[in-house]
Structures are given as structure tokens and as C-alpha cells.
C-alpha positions as CSV (number, residue, x, y, z in Angstrom):
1,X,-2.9,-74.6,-56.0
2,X,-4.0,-71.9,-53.9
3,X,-1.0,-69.8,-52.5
4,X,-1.5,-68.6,-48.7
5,X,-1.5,-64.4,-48.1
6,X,1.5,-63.6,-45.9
7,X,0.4,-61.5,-43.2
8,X,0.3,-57.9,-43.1
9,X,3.2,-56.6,-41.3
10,X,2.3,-53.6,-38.8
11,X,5.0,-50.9,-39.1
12,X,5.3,-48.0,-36.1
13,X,4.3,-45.0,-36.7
14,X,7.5,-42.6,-37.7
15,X,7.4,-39.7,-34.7
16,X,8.1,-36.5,-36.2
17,X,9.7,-34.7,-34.5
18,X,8.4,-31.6,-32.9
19,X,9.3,-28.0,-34.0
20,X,8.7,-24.8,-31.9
21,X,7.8,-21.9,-33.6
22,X,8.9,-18.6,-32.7
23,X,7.1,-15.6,-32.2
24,X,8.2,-13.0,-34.8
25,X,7.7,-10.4,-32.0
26,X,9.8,-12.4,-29.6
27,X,12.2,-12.8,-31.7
28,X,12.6,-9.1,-32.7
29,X,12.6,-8.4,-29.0
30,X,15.7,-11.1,-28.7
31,X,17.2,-9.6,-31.5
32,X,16.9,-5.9,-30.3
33,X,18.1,-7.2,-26.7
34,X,21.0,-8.6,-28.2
35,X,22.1,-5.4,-30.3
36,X,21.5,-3.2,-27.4
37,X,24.5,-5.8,-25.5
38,X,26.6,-5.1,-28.4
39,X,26.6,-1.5,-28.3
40,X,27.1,-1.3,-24.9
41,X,30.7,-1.1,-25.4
42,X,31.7,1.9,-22.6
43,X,31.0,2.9,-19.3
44,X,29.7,6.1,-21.0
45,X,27.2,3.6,-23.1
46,X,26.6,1.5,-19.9
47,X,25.5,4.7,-17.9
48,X,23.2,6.3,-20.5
49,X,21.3,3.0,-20.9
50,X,21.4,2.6,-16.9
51,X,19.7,6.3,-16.8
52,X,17.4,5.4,-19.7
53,X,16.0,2.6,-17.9
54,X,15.2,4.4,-14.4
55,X,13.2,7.7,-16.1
56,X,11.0,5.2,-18.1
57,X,10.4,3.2,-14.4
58,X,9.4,6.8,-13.6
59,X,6.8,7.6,-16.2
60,X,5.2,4.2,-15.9
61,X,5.4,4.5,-11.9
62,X,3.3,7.8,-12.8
63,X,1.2,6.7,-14.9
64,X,-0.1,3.1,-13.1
65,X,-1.2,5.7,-10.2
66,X,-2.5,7.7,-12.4
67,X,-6.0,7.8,-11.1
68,X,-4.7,8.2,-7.6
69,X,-3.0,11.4,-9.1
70,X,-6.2,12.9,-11.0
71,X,-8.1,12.1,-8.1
72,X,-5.4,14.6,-6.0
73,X,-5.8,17.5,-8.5
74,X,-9.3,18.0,-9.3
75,X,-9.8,18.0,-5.8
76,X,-11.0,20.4,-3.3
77,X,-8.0,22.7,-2.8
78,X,-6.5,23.2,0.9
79,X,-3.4,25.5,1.6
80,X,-0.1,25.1,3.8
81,X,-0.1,27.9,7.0
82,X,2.6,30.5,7.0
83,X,5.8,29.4,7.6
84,X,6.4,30.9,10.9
85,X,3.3,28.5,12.3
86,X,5.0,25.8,9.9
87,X,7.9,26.4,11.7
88,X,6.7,26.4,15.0
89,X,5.0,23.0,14.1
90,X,7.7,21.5,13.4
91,X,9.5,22.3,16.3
92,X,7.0,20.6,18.1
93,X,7.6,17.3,15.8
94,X,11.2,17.3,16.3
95,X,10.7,18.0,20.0
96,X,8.0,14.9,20.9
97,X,9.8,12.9,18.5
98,X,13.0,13.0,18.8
99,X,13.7,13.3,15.5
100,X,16.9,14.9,13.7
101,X,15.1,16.5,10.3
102,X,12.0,17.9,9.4
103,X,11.5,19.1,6.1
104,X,8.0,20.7,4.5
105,X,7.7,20.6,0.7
106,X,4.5,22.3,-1.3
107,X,3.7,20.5,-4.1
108,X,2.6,20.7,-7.7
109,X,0.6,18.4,-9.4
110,X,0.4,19.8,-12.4
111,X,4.0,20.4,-13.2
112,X,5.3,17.4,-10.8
113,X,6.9,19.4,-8.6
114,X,7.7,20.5,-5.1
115,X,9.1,23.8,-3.6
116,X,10.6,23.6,0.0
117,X,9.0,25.6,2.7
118,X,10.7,24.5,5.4
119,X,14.2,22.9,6.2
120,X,14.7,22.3,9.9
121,X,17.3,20.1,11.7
122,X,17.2,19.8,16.0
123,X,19.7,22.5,15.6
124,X,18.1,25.1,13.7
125,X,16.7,26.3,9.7
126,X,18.3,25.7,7.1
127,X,17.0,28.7,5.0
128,X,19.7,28.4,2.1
129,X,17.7,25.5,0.9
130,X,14.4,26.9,1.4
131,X,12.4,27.8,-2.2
132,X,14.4,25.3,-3.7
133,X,12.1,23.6,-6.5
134,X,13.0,19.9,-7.4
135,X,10.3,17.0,-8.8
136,X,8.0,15.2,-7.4
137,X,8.3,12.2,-9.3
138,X,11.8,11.1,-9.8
139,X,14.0,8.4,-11.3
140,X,13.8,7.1,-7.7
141,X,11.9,4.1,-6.9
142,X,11.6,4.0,-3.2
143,X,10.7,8.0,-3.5
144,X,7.9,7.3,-6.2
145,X,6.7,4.8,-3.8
146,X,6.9,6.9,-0.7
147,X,5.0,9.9,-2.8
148,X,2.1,7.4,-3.8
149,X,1.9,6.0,-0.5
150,X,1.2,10.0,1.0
151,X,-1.6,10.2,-2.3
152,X,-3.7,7.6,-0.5
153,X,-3.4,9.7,2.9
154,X,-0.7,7.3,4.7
155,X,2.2,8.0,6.4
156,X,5.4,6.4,4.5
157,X,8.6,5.3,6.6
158,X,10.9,3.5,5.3
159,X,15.3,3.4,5.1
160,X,16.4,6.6,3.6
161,X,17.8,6.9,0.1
162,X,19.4,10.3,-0.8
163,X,18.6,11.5,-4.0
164,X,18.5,15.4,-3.7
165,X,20.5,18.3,-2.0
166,X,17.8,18.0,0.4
167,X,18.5,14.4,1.0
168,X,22.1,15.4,1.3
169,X,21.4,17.7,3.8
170,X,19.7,15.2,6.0
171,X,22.5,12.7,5.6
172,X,24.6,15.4,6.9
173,X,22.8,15.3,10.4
174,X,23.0,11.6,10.5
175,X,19.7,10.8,9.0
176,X,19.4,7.1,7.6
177,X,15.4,6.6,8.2
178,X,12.8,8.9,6.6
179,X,9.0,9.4,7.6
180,X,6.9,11.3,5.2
181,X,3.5,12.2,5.3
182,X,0.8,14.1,3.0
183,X,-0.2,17.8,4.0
184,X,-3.6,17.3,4.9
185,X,-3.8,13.8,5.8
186,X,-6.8,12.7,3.8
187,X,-6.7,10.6,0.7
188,X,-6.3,12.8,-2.8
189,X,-5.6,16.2,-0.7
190,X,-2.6,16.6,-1.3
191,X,-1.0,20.0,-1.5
192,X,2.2,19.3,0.3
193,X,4.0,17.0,2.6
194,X,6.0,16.4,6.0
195,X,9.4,14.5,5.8
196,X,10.7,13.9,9.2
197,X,14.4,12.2,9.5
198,X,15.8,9.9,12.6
199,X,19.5,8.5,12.8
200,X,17.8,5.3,14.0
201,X,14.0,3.4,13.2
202,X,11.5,4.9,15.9
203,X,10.7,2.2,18.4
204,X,6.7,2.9,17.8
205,X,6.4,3.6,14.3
206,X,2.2,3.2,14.7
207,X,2.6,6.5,17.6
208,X,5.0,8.1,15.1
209,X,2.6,8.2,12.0
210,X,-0.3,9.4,14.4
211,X,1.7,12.3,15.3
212,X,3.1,13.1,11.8
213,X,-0.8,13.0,10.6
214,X,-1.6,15.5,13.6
215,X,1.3,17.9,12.9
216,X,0.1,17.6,9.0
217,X,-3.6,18.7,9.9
218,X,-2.0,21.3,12.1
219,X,0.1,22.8,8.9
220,X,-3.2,23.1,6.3
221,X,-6.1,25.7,6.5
């Protein structure tokens, strides 16, 4: 007697489950985030990371323009005027623009700086600030922005940030909206800028920067 197979019996496949892997990278970056929250146990702590974090934003602001910045200094050379025709330029701006501030800063590539040639509110210099040497490149963004926005030869305005004795100054005369523009106009020729303050937006910002470029090409030789 022959016996009958039983029929193979069709068992589901057993789903395994699934296991992410983890970067050994990532996870020494999670790790390192994770100590740096644990020893940030002060204000003191708190602060020094906080100024940590905004000269690094500096250096890498820098150095992503950087060919907008070589460009600038192996360029042909141009010089500001003296500063009594600065100064009688700038009279002029403040005059047909109403404006409250005007301030005129050589610069230096090489050492990222910029030396004040001119401080100048609708009321008269301001001489005890004048020669003052501060950087060009600071822990500011919306300055670093400004500053690479002049490198390609246009006129930055935008709400005004304080974040020097100069800017101090022209938050003293009310200022709260800042125009600045490279000395020439031109793209990579730049050996100084204008900064001109208002207490309120200009209603024609487009006739503003045209005049700020004309009083710039007035102030190089």
C-alpha cells in the first residue's frame, strides 16, 4: 500500500528587521555636540562659546569671498582725495540727501582693516574719532555682508547694526539705516568706502545709491 505525500506546507518568509547603521563620523559629531552641552554650565561658558561661534562665521565669510577679495588687492591701485575735498564732498551728500552721518573709511586689504578719514554728522566733524583703525571683517554678519556687497562695486543699504564706536556715534544722531558704498565705485577697486546714516529708509533708495556712487568717484584720484 502506497502511502500519499502530504503536501508541502509554504511558510512566510521571517522579515528581519531592519537596522540603521551609524556613521562613526556622525556619531563623534553627536557625541562632541553633546559634551560641548554639558560643559556649558555658566554664562561665562555660554558667552565664550557664543563668541567662538561668530569669529569662525567671520573667517569662513572671508574666505567663501575670497576671490572677490584677491581680485580687490592685486588690483590697480586708486587713492582717496585729501580730506578737506573729502570733507567738502561729503557735505554735499549730507546736503542733497538729507542724511544725518557720513563717514569715509580707508581700507586695508592686506591687514583687514580700515582707518577713518572722515566723521561727519549734519552738524559738524567729529575729529576725535578720526584715525581711528578698527577691522574690516568682523564678527558681524550683516557688516561682512555689507563689506562684500561694496567688493562687487554696489551700494549696500540696509537697517543699521552698531558694532563699533563709530557705530555708536551714529546711533547717537539718531541713525537706524546705513548706506555704504566702495571708494571708487567699480568692482575689485576698492581702497575705501562711504557710509552715509538716515534716522528713517530713503523714499528712493535707486536715486540714493546713484548719488553715493557719484560722491565715491568724486573722493578717488
Amino acid at each position: 500500500m502506497v502511502t500519499a505525500k502530504k503536501p508541502a506546507v509554504k511558510r512566510a518568509p521571517v522579515k528581519r528587521a531592519l537596522v540603521k547603521r551609524v556613521s562613526v563620523k556622525n556619531q563623534d559629531f553627536t557625541d562632541k555636540v553633546v559634551d560641548l552641552i554639558k560643559w556649558v554650565d555658566s554664562p561665562f561658558k555660554l558667552v565664550s562659546v557664543v563668541l567662538i561661534a561668530f569669529v569662525a562665521f567671520a573667517g569662513y565669510f572671508a574666505w567663501d569671498s575670497r576671490q572677490v577679495i584677491l581680485g580687490a588687492i592685486s588690483s590697480k591701485k586708486t587713492e582717496l582725495k585729501e580730506p578737506l575735498l573729502v570733507e567738502a564732498i561729503s557735505k554735499s551728500l549730507i546736503y542733497d540727501l538729507n542724511a544725518d552721518v557720513v563717514i569715509v573709511n580707508s581700507v586695508n586689504l592686506q591687514s583687514n582693516s580700515r582707518t577713518t578719514i572722515l566723521a561727519m554728522s549734519n552738524q559738524g566733524r567729529e575729529k576725535s574719532l578720526e584715525g581711528a583703525i578698527n577691522a574690516l571683517f568682523t564678527s558681524s554678519p550683516e557688516r561682512n555682508r555689507a563689506v562684500i556687497t561694496m567688493f562687487q562695486g554696489e551700494v549696500a543699504c540696509d537697517p543699521f547694526v552698531p558694532s563699533s564706536k563709530l557705530g555708536e556715534y551714529a546711533v547717537k544722531h539718531g541713525v537706524t539705516y546705513m548706506c555704504r558704498g566702495s571708494v571708487p565705485p567699480e568692482q575689485g577697486r576698492f581702497v575705501g568706502y562711504i557710509a552715509v546714516g538716515f534716522k528713517m529708509p530713503p523714499k528712493d533708495i535707486s536715486q540714493t545709491k546713484t548719488r553715493i556712487n557719484l560722491a565715491s568717484t568724486e573722493m578717488s584720484k
